[in-house]
N, C-alpha and C positions, 0 to 999 in steps of 0.2 A: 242700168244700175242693178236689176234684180240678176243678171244674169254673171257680173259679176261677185257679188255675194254667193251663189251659186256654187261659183268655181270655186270659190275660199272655201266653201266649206268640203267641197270634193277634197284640195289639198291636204285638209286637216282631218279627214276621214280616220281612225283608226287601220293598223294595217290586222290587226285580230279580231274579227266580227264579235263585238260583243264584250261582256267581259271577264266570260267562261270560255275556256276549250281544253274538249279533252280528247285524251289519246290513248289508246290501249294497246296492248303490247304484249299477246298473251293474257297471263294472269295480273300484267300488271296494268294499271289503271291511272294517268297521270291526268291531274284537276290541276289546271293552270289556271291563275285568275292573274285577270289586268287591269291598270287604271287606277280609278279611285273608286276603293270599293265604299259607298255610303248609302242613305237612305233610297236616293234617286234608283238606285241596282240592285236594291234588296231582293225587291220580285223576283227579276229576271233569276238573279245567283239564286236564289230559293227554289225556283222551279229549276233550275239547270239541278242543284246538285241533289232535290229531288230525285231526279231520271238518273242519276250516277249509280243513288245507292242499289237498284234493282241489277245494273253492269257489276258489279265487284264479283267478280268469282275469286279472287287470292289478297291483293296487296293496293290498298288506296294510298298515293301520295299523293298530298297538294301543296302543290309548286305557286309561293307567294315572291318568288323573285321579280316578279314583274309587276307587282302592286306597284303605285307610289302614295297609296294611302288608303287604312280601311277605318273605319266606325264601329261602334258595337253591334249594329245590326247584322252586318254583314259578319263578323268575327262570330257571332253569334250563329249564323249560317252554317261555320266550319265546323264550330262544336258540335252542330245537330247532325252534319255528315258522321263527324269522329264517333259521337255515340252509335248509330244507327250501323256503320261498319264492325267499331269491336260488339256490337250485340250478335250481328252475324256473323262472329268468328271469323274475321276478316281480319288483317294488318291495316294497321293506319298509320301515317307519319307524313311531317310537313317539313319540307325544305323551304331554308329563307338565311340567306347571308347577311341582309342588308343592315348597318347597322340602325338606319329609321326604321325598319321596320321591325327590327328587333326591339331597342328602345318601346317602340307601342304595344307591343305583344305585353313588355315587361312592365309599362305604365298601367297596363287592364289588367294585370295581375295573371296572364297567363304563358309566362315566358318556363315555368317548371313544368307546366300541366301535359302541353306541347312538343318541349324538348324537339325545336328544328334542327334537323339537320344542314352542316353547310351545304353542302352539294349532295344533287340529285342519290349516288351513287350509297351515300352515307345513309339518307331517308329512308329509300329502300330497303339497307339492311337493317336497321331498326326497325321497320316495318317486318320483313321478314323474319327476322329472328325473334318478333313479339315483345321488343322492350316497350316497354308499356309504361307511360308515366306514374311519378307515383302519388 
């Protein structure tokens, strides 16, 4: 019996270790988060984008397309990246199409502060070109 439990849970494994990954690319810096981000992944997301902000040499974007749901704690997470980059005279900017995810960005009241881009490509050059919320 235990060893099928086992397997089930092998099956349902995540295919993205964890529910941070990032990628760099040059000066550029992509924070992908997945899953559901809530209290249970606060840590983990807290210390991952901890270790991010010390990598930014140019342009942070964080890629929420692959959330399917986050909490204040963790929203709260992105905002302590966002400040901690523009204090370093860094670019910041968050891509997210989704219309759930946007609906909750705009229910916590941060869907102006943020300004997502739809796609990656858009992010970026907000980020680059230093549109900066207002």
């Amino acid at each position: 019996m235990q060893e099928q439990v086992f397997a089930e849970r092998e099956v349902a494994a995540p295919a993205v270790p964890g529910p941070v990954l990032v990628r760099e690319t040059g000066e550029l810096l992509v924070v992908e988060l997945h899953g559901e981000l809530d209290l249970a992944v606060e840590c983990l997301v807290r210390v991952r984008l901890d270790g991010v902000v010390r990598r930014v040499v140019g342009t942070c974007v964080v890629d929420l397309r692959a959330v399917t749901f986050f909490d204040t704690t963790c929203l709260a997470q992105v905002f302590r990246l966002r400040r901690r980059v523009l204090a370093a005279g860094s670019g910041f900017a968050v891509v997210c199409a989704d219309a759930g995810a946007l609906r909750q960005l705009r229910m916590h009241d941060v869907l102006e502060v943020l300004r997502p881009g739809a796609t990656m490509e858009e992010a970026v050059e907000r980020a680059v070109r230093g549109v900066r919320p207002v």
